[in-house]
N, C-alpha and C positions, 0 to 999 in steps of 0.2 A: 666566521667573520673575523675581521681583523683586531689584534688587542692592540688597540691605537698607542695607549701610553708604552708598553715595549717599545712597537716600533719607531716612536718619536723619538724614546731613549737610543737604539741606535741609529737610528738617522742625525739625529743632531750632538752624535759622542757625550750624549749629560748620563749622570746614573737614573734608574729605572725610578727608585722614591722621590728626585727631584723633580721628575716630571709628574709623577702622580701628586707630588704635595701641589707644585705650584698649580696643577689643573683643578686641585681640590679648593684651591684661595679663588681660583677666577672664577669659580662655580659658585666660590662662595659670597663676588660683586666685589670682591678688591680689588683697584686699579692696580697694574703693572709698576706706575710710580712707585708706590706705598707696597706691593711685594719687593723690589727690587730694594726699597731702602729702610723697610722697618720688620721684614720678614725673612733674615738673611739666614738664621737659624732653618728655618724651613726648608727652606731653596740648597741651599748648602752656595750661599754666595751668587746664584745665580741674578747676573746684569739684567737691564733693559733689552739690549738686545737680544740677546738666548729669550727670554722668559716673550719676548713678539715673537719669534721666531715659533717658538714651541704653542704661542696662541692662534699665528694664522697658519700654520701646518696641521692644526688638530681639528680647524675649521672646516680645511681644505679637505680632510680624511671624514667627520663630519659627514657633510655634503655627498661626499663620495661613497659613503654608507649608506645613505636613503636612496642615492641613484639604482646602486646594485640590488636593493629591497625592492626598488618599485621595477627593476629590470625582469628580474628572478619573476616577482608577480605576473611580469608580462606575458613571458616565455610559457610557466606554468600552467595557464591560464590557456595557452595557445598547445600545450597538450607537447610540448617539443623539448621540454628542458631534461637534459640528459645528465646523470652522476659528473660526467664530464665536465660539461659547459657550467654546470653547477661549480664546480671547484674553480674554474679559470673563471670564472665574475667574481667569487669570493676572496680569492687570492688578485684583484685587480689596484694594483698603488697608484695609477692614473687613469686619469678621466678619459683622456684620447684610447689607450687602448680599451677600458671599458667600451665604449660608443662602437666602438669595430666589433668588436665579440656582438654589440647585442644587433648592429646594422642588419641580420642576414632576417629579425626577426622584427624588425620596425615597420611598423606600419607605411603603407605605400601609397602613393596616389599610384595612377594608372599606368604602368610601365611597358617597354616592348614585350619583354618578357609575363608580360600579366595578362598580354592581347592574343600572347603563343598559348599560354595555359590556355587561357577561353574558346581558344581553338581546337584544342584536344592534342597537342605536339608537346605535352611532359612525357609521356613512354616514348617519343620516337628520340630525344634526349638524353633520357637515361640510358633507352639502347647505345647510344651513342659512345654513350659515357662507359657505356659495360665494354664497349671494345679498344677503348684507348688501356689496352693492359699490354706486357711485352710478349705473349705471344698466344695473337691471334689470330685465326683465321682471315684469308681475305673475304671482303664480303662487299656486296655495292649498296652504297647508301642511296642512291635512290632508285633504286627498284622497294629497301626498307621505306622512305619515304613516299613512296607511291601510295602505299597504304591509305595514308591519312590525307590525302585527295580529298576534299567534302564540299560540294556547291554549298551546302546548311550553314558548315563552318565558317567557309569563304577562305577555305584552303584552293587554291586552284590548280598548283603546281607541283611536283616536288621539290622543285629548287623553294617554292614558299615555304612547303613543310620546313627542307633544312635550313633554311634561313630562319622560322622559327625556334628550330629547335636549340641553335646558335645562338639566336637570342635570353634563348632561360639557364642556358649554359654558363654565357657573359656576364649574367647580372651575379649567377653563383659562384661563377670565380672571383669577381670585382667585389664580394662582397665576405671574402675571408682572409681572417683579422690578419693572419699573419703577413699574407701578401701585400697587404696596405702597408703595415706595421716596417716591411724591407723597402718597399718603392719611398715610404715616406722619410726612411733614413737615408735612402739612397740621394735623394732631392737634398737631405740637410747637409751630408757630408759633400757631394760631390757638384750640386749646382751651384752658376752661375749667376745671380742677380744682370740683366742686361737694361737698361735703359736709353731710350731718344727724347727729344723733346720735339714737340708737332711741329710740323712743315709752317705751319701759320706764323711762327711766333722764328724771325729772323737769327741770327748768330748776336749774341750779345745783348740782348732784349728782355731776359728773364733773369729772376734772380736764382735760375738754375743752371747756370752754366753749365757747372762740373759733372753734370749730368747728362749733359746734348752727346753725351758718346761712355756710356761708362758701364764699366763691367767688374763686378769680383765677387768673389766663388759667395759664396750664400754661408757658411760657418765663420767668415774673415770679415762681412759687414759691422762695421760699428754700429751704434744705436741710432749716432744721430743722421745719420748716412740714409739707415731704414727709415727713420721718421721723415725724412728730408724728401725720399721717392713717394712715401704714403701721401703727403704731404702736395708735391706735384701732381700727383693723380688725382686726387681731389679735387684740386685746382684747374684740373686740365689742361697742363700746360705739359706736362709727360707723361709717358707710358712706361709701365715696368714689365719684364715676365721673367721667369726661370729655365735656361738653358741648360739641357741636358742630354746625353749621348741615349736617344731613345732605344735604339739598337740593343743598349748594354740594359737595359731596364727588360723589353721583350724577351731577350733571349733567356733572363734569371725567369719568367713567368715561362718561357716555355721547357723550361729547365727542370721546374714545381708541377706543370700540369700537363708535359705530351710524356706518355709512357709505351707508347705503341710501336712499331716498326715498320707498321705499312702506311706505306706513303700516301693512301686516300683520307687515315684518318688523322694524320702528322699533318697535311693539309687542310683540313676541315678545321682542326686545333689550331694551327698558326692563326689560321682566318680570325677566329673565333677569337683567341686570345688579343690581337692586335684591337679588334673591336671594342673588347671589353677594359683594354684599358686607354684605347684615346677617347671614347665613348662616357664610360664610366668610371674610371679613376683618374686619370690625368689630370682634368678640370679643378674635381675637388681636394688632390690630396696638392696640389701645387699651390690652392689657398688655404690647404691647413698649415703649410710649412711659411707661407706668409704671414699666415693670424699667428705660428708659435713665434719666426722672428719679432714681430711687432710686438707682442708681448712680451720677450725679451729685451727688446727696447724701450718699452713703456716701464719696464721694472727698472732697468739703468738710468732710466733719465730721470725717475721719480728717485732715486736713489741720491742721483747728483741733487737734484733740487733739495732733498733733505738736507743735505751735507751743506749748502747753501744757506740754505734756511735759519740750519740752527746756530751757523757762526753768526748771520745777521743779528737772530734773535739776542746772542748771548754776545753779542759786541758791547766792548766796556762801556759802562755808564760814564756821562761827565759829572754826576751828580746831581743829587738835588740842590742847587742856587740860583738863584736870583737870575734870572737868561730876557734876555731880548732876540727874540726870534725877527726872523725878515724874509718875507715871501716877494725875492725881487719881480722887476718888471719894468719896461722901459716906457709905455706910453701911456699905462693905467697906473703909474709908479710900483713903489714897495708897501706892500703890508706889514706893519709893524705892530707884534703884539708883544704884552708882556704879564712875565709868570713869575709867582714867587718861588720859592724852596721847596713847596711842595705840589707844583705844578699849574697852582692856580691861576685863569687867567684875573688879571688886572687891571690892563690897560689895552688902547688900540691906537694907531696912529698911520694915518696914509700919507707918505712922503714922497717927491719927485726930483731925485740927484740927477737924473739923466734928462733933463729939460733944460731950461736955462740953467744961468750962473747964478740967478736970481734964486731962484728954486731948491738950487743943489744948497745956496748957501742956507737958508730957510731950512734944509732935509737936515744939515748939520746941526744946525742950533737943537732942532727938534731932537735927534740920536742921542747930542751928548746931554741935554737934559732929563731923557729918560734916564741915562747910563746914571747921571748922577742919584737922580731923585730915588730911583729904587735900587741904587748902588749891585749894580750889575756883576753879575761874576763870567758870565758865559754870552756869546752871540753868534748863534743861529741860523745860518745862512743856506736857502734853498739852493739847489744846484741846477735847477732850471736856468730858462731864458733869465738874459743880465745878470749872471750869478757873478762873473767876474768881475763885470762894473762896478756891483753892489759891491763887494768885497774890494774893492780898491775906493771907494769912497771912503766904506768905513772905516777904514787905513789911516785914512788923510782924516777922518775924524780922533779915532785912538791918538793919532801924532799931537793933538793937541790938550790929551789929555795926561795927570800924570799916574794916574791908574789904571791899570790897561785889564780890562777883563779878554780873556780865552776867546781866538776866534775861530770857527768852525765850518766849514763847510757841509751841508749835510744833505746826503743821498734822498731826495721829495719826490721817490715814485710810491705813484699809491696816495700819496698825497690828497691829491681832489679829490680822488674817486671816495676817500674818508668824508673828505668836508662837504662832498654832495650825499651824504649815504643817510639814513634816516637814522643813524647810531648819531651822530654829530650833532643831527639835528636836534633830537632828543637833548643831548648836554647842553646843547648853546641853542637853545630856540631864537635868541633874537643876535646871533651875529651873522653878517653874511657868510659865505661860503670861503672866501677868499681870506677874512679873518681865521675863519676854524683852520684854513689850509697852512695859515701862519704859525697856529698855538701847535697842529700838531708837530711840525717842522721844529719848533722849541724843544716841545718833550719826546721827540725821536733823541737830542741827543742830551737831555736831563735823564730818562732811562728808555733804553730802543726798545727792550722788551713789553714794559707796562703801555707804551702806545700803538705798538706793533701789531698785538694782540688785535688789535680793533680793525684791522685791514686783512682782505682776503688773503692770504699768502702769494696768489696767481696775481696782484696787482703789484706786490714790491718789488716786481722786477727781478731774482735771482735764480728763475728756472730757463731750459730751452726748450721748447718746444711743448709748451705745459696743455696748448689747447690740444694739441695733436695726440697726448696719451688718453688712458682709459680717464676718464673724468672720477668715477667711482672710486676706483681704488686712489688716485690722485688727494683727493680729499679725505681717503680714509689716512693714508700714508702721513699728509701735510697737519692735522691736526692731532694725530699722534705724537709728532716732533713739537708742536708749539706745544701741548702737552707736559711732553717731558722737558722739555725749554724751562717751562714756569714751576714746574715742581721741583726742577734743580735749582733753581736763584733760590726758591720760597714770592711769599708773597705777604705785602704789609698789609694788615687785616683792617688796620687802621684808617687806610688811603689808598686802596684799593678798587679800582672803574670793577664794575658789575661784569665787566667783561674779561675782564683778567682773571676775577674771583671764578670765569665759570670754569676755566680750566685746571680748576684748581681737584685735586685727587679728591671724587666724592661728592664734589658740590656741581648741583644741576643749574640748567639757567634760574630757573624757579628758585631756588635755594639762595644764590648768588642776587638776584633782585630781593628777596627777604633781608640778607645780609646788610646792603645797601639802607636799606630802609628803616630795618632795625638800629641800624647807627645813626642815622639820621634824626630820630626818633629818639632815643636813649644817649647819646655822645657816645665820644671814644671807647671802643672793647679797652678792659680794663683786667682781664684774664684770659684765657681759652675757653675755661667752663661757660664762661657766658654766652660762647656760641650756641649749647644746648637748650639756650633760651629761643634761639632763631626761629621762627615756624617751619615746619617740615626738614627740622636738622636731626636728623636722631644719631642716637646712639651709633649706627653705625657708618653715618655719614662723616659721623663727628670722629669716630675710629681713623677715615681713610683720611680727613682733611685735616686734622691739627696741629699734624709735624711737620707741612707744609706754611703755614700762617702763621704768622711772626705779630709780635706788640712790643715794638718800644718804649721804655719807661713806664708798664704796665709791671701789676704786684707780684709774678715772679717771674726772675730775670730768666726762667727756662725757657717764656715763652718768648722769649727772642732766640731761641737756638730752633738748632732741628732734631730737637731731645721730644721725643713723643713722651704725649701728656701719659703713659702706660709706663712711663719707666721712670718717672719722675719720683717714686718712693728708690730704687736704688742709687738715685742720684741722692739724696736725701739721707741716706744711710752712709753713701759714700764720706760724703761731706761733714756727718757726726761722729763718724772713725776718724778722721782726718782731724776735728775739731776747727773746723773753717768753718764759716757763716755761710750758708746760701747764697747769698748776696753777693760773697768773692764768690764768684763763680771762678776768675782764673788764676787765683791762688790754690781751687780743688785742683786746676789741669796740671799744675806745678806740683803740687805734692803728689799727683799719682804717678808720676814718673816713676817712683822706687816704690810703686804700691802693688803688689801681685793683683791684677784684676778677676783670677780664675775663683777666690775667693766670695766674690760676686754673682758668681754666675748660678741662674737656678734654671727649675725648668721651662721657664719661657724666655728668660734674656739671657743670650750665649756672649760667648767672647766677642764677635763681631758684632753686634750691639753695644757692648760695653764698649769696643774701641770707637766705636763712632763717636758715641758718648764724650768720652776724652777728649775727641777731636776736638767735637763743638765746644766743649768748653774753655778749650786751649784758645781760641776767636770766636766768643758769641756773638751773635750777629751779624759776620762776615759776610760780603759778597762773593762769591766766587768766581765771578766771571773776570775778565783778566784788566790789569792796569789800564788807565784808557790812552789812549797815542790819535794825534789826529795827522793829516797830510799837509803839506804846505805846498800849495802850487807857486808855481813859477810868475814872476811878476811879468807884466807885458803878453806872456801866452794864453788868448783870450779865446781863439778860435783857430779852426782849423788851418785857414794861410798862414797863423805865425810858426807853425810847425818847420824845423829841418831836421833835413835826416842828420842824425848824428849828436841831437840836443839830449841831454837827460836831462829826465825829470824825474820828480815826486810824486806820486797816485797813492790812490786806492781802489782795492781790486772791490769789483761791483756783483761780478759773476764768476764762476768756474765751469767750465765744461769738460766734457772727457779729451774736446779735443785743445785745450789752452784753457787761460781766464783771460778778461776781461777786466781794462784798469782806466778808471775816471782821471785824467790828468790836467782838466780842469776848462777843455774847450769844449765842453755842448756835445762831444760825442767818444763814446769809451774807443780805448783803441784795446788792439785784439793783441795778446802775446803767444805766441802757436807753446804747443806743446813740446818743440823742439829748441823754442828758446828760452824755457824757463829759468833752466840752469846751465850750470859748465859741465852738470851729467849726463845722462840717459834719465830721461823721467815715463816710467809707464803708467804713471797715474798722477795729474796736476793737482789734485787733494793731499799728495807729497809733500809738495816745495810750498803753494801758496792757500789762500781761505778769503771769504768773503770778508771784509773790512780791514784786514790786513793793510799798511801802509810799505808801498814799496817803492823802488825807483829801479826807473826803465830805461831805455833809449832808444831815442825813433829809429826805425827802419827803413818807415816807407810809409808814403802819405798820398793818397786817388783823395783828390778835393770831391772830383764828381762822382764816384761814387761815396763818400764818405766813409772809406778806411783807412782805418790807421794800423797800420806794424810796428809792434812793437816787441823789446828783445830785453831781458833782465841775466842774458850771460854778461861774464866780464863785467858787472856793472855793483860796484862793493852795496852791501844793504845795508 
């Protein structure tokens, strides 16, 4: 069998102890987070990424170990397994060609070839077979087939015989591994992808155009291109298949299987062959080479969606202050909610600017009294329907004020689908739906993360084509990245949703409603150790989660770093060498500038721990996510008719694909910037140049009202 950790170490170029240690930590129930940032000694430095890589490779090999175990049993079992086939299953690195090797021994439902056996036409077969050698007698196959003539059998003919015998020939060449293993690379390197779209469905009537006539080779298709045909099929609104020079495919199988020289059995074999693979291989290896592209595409787009995902997630906070959120609206008004510093909601108010004069002037009074009364720092504004109205109202409101709090615009997908969700309900049992959809549109941009969390990933809007991949791995992929999202910020232990806490390294939902309740119950955590008071937190819950969880103005100021509570006696030692107080913590970070740290090191905290150390204390309690910047659209550009070509503007980019991104510019519908206009270079990857919340400026290209696209171009245009 296979020694998985070797082969992971060269597969994935890490040394052979790092894979063995860090598989020894995940055995041992330690998140990935907390290996990658308080197990660096172990790992020898190994990141997040390496240390998934090396979890779902070792899964995959895994899996693939009990296949060949229960294969081997199979074959064994059936009296057939040979020194041979024994070593090619043991030495098998993928599933696909496993499945070929074990094909010839899988159980069958009732085949042509199974109704020839039943027939008694296996010897007139192998005869067959004994004379495709290079040099043979001539001889006539059916006077051999005359033989097995049988009324009993329900042989009646010879030509039946030899057509059965043809048939147990076909299923046994169709079913060795190697000759699939060359047709099926044959299809990936050299087919064509060919699509139409159905006669029913007119020129210009779907939203597949680029497809009613479209071809490229099968190794050159992009992801989203593959997902895009799947996708039409589905639909039924197109067809796909794989074009290929059959000719050049027959001739390599009769190249592998005719060895004879006489032309009765060179014919019998061509017959036979051509059978056996429009019959039985053609079919199924033309949808393995589709199920492997699509799953290549399922991995790529679930990739981009990460990449996606986590700049959302980890888009600058505006802060905890004082915000009036506004979930506009033209004929049911604006929902007005408001939150203090720490996210709380406060207040509620239903306002109507876009009504009368009467109304608008009434919506004003109401804004700038809230702005005053709970002296407002930040506002709010959904980018739904009236986002631009609202936002030019509260314009003409600010103007007459002479403190002007931060105004925002903010990205409210996913929105409702929070404030109908039973999480919402649960927090706010008695606001309507519209209000929740308010507050959370507030604390999206007091911090994106801590409210984020509470919404399916598949609802914020930053993937393509998300229903269309594997769901499974989709969701294992997306909550690994919100995962690692929230174990890189940290999280405040103090003011922390039950739902942030679950992601937190080590803490289960179970744990994380303990949490909740525990504070509720006792006030503010006033240390870390007191987490071990939590019901069901042990010891080594409390190990994976503590350097994750932060406490401000709690009794030591460690526990606002991401200094684990493990290493906190050599911070302590540090600081009575130094003769600094604990309490400066970044006077210690100042004096170890000229402090040899190797001096420190023992055998469980190495120098990369000690530098981290440093780090944090150099900014305790630091966010690390990036300064915050917001966009400022264009005044008067409300909707898609104010658009000309040749305007620039201000956006932000909402999505990224492999083929462009995608940039909100502030009319109700993102416009597209291709991949070819991102910059004044060559870009072969738009995770290059741009990222999700990114603030940039574009310029129109090109504006379809009726279809509703916008082109747009960020060459030439200074950022």
């Amino acid at each position: 069998m296979l020694n998985i950790p070797q082969l992971l170490a060269t597969e994935l170029d890490l040394k052979l102890y790092q894979v063995q240690n860090a598989l020894e930590l995940l055995a041992e129930g330690a998140t990935i987070p907390f290996i990658a940032r308080y197990r660096k000694e172990r790992t020898d430095e190994m990141n997040e990424v390496q240390l998934r890589d090396v979890a779902d490779r070792y899964t995959y090999l895994q899996e693939l170990e009990e296949r060949k175990a229960a294969i081997l049993k199979a074959i064994a079992e059936q009296g057939k397994l040979t020194d041979e086939l024994k070593a090619k299953i043991e030495f098998c690195l993928q599933k696909t060609e496993l499945e070929d090797l074990y094909l010839p021994y899988r159980p069958k439902r009732r085949t042509r070839a199974t109704i020839a056996r039943e027939k008694g036409l296996e010897p007139l077969a192998q005869f067959i077979k004994s004379l495709n050698v290079k040099n043979n007698v001539a001889v006539s196959l059916e006077e051999e087939a005359a033989k097995y003539i049988s009324e009993s059998l329900g042989v009646k003919t010879a030509e039946e015989a030899l057509k059965g015998a043809a048939d147990i020939l076909a299923e046994e060449v169709a079913e060795k591994a190697f000759l699939r293993a060359y047709v099926r690379e044959y299809l990936l390197e050299e087919g064509v992808f060919v699509s139409r779209i159905k006669d029913k469905y007119p020129e210009g009537t779907t939203k597949f155009e680029m497809y009613r006539d479209y071809k490229i080779r099968v190794p050159n298709i992009a992801p989203h291109n593959m997902l895009a045909l799947c996708r039409g099929e589905a639909e039924e609104i197109l067809q796909f298949e794989i074009a290929f020079d059959e000719d050049m495919v027959l001739s390599y199988l009769e190249s592998q299987e005719i060895h004879s020289k006489q032309r009765v059995i060179r014919n019998f074999y061509q017959d036979m062959l051509k059978d056996a693979f429009n019959r039985l291989m053609k079919t199924s290896l033309i949808s393995e080479v589709i199920s492997e592209k699509k799953l290549y595409a399922d991995i790529e787009s679930i990739k981009t969606f990460e990449t996606n995902l986590r700049e959302l997630l980890l888009s600058a906070p505006a802060g905890m202050k004082p915000t009036l959120a506004i979930d506009p609206g033209f004929r049911t008004g604006c929902k007005v909610a408001v939150l203090d510093e720490t996210g709380k909601f406060l207040e509620y108010q239903a306002v109507f600017p876009h009504q009368a004069a009467e109304q608008r002037a009434k919506a004003a009074q109401t804004i700038k009294k809230l702005m005053e009364k709970y002296k407002i720092e930040l506002i709010a504004i959904g980018n739904g329907t009236a986002s631009r109205e609202t936002e030019e109202f509260v314009s003409e409101v600010l103007q007459t004020m002479e403190r002007k709090p931060i105004k925002v615009m903010v990205n409210e997908s996913g929105a409702s689908i929070y404030s109908a969700s039973k999480l919402a309900g649960e927090e706010f049992p008695d606001l309507d739906v519209t209000v929740r959809g308010a507050i959370s549109i507030g604390r999206r941009l007091q911090d994106p993360l801590a409210e984020l969390v509470k919404i399916d990933p598949k609802s914020i809007g930053v993937g393509q084509y998300q229903h269309d991949v594997d769901q499974k791995l989709l969701k294992k992929k997306l909550d690994e990245t919100v995962e690692s999202c929230v174990n890189y910020v940290g999280v405040d232990l103090n003011t922390a949703s039950k739902e942030l806490l679950t992601f937190v390294s080590g803490i289960t939902s179970t744990v994380a409603n303990n949490i909740v309740k525990y504070r509720n119950e006792n006030g503010a955590f006033k240390n870390r150790r007191q987490l071990l008071k939590v019901p069901k937190l042990g010891p080594k819950a409390f190990e994976q989660a503590a350097g994750f969880l932060r406490i401000r103005g709690g009794d030591n100021p460690l526990d606002n770093t991401a200094v684990h509570p493990e290493s906190y006696a050599v911070v302590q030692a540090i600081a009575s060498d130094l003769g600094v107080p604990l309490q400066q913590v970044t006077q210690i970070a100042e004096k170890l500038q000229k402090t040899n740290l190797k001096k420190y090191v023992t055998d469980t905290i190495g120098e990369p721990t000690l530098r981290d150390i440093k780090s944090e204390l150099e900014k305790p309690g630091r966010d690390p996510r990036a300064e915050f910047k917001y966009a400022t659209f264009k005044e008067g550009i409300k909707e898609i008719s104010d658009l000309k070509t040749g305007m620039e503007l201000e956006g932000i980019i909402t999505n990224v694909a492999n083929f462009g991104a995608f940039v909100d510019i502030g009319v109700h519908q993102d416009g597209l910037v291709h991949i070819s206009q991102l910059a004044d270079r060559f870009v072969d990857d738009p995770n290059k140049v741009v990222k999700v919340g990114q603030v940039v400026k574009v310029r129109v290209m090109e504006v379809n009202e009726k279809l509703k696209r916008i082109g747009l171009s960020m060459k030439a245009v200074k950022q």
